[in-house]
C-alpha positions as CSV (number, residue, x, y, z in Angstrom):
1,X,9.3,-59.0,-5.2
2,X,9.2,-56.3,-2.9
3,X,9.2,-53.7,-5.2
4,X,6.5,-55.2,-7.3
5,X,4.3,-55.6,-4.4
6,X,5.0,-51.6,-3.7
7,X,4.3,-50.8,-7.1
8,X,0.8,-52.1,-7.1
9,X,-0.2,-50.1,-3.9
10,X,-3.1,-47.6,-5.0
11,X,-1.6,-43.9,-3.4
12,X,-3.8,-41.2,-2.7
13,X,-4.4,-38.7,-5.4
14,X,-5.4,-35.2,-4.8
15,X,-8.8,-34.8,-6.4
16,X,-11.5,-32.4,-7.1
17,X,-13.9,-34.4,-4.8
18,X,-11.4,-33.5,-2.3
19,X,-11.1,-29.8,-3.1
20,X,-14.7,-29.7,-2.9
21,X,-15.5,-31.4,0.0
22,X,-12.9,-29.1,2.1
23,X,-15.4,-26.5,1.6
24,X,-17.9,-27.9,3.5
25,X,-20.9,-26.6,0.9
26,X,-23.3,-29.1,3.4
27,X,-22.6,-26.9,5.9
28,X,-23.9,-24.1,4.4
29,X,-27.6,-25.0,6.0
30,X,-25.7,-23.2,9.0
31,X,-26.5,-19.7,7.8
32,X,-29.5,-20.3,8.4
33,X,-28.5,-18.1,11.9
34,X,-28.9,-14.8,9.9
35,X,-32.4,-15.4,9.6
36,X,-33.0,-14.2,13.0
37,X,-31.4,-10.8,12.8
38,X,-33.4,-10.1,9.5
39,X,-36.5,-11.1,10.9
40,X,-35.6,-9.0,14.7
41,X,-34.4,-5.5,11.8
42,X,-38.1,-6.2,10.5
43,X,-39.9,-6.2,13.8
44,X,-37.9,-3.7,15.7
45,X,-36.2,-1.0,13.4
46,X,-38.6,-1.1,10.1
47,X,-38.3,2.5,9.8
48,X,-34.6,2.2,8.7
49,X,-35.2,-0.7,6.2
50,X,-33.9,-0.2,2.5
51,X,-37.7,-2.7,1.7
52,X,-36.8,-1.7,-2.2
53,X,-33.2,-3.0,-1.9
54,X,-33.7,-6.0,0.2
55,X,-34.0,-8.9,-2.3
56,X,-30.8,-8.0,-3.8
57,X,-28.9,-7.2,-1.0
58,X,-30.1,-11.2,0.4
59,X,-28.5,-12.1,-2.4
60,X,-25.7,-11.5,-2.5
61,X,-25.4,-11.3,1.4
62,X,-26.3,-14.8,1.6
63,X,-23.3,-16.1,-1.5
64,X,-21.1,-14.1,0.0
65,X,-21.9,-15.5,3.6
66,X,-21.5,-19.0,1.9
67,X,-18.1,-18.6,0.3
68,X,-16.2,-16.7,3.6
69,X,-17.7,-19.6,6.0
70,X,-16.2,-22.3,3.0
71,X,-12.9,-20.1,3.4
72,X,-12.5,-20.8,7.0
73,X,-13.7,-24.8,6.2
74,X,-10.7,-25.1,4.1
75,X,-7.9,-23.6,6.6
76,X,-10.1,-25.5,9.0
77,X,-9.7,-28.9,7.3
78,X,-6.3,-27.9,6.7
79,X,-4.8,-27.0,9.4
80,X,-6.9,-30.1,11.4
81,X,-5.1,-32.7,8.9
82,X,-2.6,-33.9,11.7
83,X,-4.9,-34.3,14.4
84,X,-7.7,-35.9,11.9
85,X,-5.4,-39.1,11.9
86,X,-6.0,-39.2,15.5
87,X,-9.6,-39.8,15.2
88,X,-11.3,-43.2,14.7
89,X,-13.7,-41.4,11.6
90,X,-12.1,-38.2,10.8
91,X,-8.7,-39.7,9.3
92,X,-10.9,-40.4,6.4
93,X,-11.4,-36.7,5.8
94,X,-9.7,-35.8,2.5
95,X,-6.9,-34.1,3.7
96,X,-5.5,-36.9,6.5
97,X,-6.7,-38.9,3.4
98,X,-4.3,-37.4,0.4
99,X,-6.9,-36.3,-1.5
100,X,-6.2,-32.8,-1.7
101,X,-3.4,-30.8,-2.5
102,X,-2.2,-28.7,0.5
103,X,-0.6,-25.8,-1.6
104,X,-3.8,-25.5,-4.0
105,X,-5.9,-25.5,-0.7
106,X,-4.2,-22.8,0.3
107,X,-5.2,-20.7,-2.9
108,X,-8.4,-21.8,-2.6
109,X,-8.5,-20.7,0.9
110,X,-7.8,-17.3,-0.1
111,X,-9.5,-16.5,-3.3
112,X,-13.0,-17.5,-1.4
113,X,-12.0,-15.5,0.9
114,X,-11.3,-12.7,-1.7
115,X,-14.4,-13.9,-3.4
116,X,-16.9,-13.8,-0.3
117,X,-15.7,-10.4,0.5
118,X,-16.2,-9.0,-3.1
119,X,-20.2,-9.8,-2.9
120,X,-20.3,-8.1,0.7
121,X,-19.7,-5.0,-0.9
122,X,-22.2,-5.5,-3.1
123,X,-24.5,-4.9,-0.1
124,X,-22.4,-2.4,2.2
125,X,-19.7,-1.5,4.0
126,X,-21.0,-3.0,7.6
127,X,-21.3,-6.0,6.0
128,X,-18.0,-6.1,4.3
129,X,-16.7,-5.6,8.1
130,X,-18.8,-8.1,9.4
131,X,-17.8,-10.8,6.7
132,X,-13.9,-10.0,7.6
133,X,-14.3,-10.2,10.9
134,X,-16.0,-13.6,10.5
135,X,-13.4,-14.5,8.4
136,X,-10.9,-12.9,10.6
137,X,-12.3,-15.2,13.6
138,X,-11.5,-18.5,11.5
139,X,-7.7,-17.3,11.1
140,X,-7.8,-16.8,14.9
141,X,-9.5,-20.2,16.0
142,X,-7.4,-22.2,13.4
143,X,-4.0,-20.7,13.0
144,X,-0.8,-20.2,15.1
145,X,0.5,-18.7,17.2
146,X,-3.4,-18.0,18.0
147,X,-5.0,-21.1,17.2
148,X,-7.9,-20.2,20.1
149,X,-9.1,-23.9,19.2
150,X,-6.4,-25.4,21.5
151,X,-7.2,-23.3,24.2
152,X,-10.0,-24.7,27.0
153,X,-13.3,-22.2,27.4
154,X,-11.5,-20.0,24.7
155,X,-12.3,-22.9,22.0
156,X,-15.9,-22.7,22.2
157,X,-16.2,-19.1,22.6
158,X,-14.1,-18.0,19.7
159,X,-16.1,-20.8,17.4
160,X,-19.3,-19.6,18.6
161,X,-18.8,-15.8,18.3
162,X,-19.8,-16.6,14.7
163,X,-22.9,-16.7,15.8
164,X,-23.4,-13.3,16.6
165,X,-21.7,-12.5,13.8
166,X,-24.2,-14.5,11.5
167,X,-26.6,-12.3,13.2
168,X,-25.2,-8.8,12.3
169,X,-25.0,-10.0,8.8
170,X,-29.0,-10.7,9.0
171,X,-29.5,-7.6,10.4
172,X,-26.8,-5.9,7.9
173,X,-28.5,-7.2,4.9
174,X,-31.8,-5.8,5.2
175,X,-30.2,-2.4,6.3
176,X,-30.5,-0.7,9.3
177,X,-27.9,1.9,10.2
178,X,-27.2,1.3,13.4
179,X,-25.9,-2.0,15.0
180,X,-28.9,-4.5,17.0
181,X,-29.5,-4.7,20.6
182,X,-25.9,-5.9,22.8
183,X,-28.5,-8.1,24.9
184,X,-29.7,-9.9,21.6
185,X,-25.9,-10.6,20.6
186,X,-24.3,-11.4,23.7
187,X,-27.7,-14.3,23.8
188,X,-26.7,-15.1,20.5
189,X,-23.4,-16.1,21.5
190,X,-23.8,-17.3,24.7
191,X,-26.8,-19.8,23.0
192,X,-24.1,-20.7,20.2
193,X,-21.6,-21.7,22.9
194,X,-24.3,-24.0,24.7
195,X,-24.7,-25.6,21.4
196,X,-20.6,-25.8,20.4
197,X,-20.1,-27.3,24.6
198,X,-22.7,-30.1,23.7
199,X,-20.6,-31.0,21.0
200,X,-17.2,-30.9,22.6
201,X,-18.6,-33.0,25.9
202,X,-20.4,-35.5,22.9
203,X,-16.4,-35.9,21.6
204,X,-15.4,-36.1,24.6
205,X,-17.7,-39.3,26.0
206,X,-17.7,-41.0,22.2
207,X,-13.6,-41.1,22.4
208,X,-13.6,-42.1,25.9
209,X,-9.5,-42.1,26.6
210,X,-8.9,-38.7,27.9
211,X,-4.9,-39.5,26.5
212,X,-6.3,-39.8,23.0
213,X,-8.8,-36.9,23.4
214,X,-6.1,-35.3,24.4
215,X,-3.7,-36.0,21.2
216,X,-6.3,-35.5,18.7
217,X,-7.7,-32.0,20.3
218,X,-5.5,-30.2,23.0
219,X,-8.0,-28.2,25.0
220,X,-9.2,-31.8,25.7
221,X,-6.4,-32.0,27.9
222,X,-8.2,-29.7,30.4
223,X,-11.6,-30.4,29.7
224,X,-13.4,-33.6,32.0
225,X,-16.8,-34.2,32.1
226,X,-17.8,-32.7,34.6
227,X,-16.2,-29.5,33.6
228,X,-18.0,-29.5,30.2
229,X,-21.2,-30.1,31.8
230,X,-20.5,-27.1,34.2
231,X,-19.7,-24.8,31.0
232,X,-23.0,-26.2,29.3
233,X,-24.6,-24.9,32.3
234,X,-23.2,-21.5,32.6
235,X,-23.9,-20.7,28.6
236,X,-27.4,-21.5,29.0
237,X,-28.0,-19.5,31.9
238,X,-25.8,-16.7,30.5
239,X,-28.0,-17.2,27.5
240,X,-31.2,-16.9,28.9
241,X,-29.8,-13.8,31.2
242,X,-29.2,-11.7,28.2
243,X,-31.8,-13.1,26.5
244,X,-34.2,-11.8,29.2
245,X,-32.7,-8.4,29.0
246,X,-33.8,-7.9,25.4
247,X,-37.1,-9.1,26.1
248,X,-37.9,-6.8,28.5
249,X,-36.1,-4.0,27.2
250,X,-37.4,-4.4,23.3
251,X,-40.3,-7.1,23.0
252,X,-42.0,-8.6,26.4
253,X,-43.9,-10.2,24.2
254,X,-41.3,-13.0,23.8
255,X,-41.6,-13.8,27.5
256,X,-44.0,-15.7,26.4
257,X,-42.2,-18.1,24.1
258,X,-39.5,-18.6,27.3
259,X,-41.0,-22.0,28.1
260,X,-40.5,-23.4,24.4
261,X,-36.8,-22.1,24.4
262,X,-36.2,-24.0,27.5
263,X,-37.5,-27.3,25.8
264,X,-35.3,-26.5,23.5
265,X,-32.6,-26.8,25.4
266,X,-33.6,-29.4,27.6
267,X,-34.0,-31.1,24.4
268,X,-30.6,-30.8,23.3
269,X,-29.1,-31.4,26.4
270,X,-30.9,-35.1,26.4
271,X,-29.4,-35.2,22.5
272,X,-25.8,-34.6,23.9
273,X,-26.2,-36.9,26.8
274,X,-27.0,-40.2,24.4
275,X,-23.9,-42.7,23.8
276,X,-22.1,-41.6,20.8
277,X,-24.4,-38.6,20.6
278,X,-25.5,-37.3,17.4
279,X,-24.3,-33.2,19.1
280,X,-21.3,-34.3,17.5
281,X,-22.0,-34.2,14.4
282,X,-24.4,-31.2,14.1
283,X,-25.3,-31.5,10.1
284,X,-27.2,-35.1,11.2
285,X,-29.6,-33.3,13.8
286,X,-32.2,-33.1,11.2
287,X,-32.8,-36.7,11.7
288,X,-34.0,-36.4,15.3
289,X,-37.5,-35.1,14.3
290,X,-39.1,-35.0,17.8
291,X,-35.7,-32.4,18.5
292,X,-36.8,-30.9,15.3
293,X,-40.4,-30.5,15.6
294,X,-39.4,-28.6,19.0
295,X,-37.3,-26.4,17.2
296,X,-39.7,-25.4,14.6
297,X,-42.7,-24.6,17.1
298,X,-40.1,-22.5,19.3
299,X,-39.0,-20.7,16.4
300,X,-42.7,-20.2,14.6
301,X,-43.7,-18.8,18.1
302,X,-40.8,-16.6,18.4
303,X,-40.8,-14.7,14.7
304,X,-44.9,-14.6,15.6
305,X,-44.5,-12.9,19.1
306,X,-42.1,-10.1,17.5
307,X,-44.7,-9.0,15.4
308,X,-48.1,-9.5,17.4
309,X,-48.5,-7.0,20.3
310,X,-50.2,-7.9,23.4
311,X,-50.3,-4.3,25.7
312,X,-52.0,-6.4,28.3
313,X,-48.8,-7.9,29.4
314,X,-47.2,-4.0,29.6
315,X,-50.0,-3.9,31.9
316,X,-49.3,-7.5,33.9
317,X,-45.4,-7.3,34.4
318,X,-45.3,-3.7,35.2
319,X,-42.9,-3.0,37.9
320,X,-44.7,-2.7,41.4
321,X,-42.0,0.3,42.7
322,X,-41.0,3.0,40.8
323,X,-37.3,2.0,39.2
324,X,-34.7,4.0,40.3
């Protein structure tokens, strides 16, 4: 009886669904962050722009983009399987479910790799080393003996680096030669790592026992509340810092568009505060539409202000004593 009862149990089959869904392709909205270093290349080094190449070079920047971010999805979703079945939602990802295939994901893993890097040739050789570095980063955060993921502070800084490094590939595609401002990269990442906090303090409060936040992700043994919230602080501000630095080295302009940014943020922060906040789950943002609506003005006000000058402000926040 036994045995017929076993035989009727449905098993888990590995399926292209599965294979599919490991690559994350509904997270591929998230290169939407090299859209501000093309638009910063067009407002602050338009002399060095290949404008008849450009088109092309988006292209295939942006597939190639896409396949090396599924890449590091699929070693991701991988490598996460064990701790998955920890979590009360994500043990019905496909992998802690059976639905994929662990030694075909590890091929696929590769040959999008292989695949992503092929297209960044097509549009140069700083983007080819961009695109391996931000595949390179995913090997780092997910596997061992690295695995930066486990590691408190060293978790969210090593996830959010990719944000610069979406940057460079804007900037990359539409061609200058030389690299973009240090200030505007070290905001980048420091704005990314405000973001990627939000979402670790959201886990955090939505699991609520620090022993099973713990066992399902290990810098969570370190991390309280009150130490997220401290590191939320310092990225902002370290944000902002550099942030400020670029303005007033490249485009004062912008100084303008400082009080949207900070309702930005503020904005956010209330997000990540909310019971069972929707910060941890990053794709479903798009459903907060007054967070949205912010978003969209800042970032309307921002691309407009690196392209309209104002020389009366050169005039207003000129420095009072000669700098040294």
């Amino acid at each position: 009886m036994a045995e017929a009862e076993a035989s009727t149990i449905t098993r888990p089959r590995a399926t292209l669904a599965g294979h599919l869904a490991i690559a994350r392709i509904d997270h591929w909205f998230k290169n939407v962050f090299v859209l501000p270093g093309i638009v910063v290349a067009l407002s602050i080094a338009p002399g060095e722009i290949e404008w008849a190449a450009i088109a092309a070079r988006f292209a295939w920047g942006l597939a190639a983009i896409c396949l090396v971010a599924s890449s590091n999805y699929v070693i991701n979703e991988l490598l996460d399987a064990p701790f998955d079945r920890l979590h009360p939602t994500k043990r019905s990802r496909p992998v802690p479910a059976g639905e994929v295939l662990p030694a075909l994901a590890i091929v696929q893993w590769l040959a999008l790799a292989a695949l992503g890097l092929g297209l960044a040739a097509r549009v140069g050789a700083p983007y080819v080393i961009t695109m391996a570095v931000l595949w390179g980063m995913g090997c780092v955060y997910n596997i061992r003996p690295l695995r930066a993921k486990d590691l408190p502070y060293v978790d969210v800084l090593s996830e959010s680096v990719n944000n610069p490094l979406r940057m460079l590939a804007g900037w990359y595609i539409v061609g200058p030669g030389a690299p973009p401002p240090a200030s505007l990269l070290l905001s980048y990442w420091m704005i990314g790592a405000y973001f990627m906090a939000m979402k670790r303090y959201a886990e955090y409060r939505a699991i609520g026992d620090p022993a099973v936040a713990a066992a399902y992700r290990r810098s969570f043994a370190h991390y309280t509340e009150e130490r997220l919230l401290t590191s939320i602080v310092f990225y902002g501000s370290a944000s902002m810092l550099f942030f400020g630095a670029f303005i007033m080295r490249y485009r004062i302009e912008e100084i303008l568009a400082f009080p949207l940014v900070a309702m930005v943020m503020a904005a956010y922060l209330a997000v990540g505060l909310e019971p069972n906040s929707a910060a941890q789950r990053p794709e479903e943002l798009y459903r907060r539409p007054r967070l949205m609506l912010t978003v969209l003005v800042a970032s309307a006000a921002m691309v407009a202000l690196l392209f309209v000058d104002i020389p009366a402000l050169d005039r207003w926040l000129a420095p009072l004593f000669p700098p040294r």
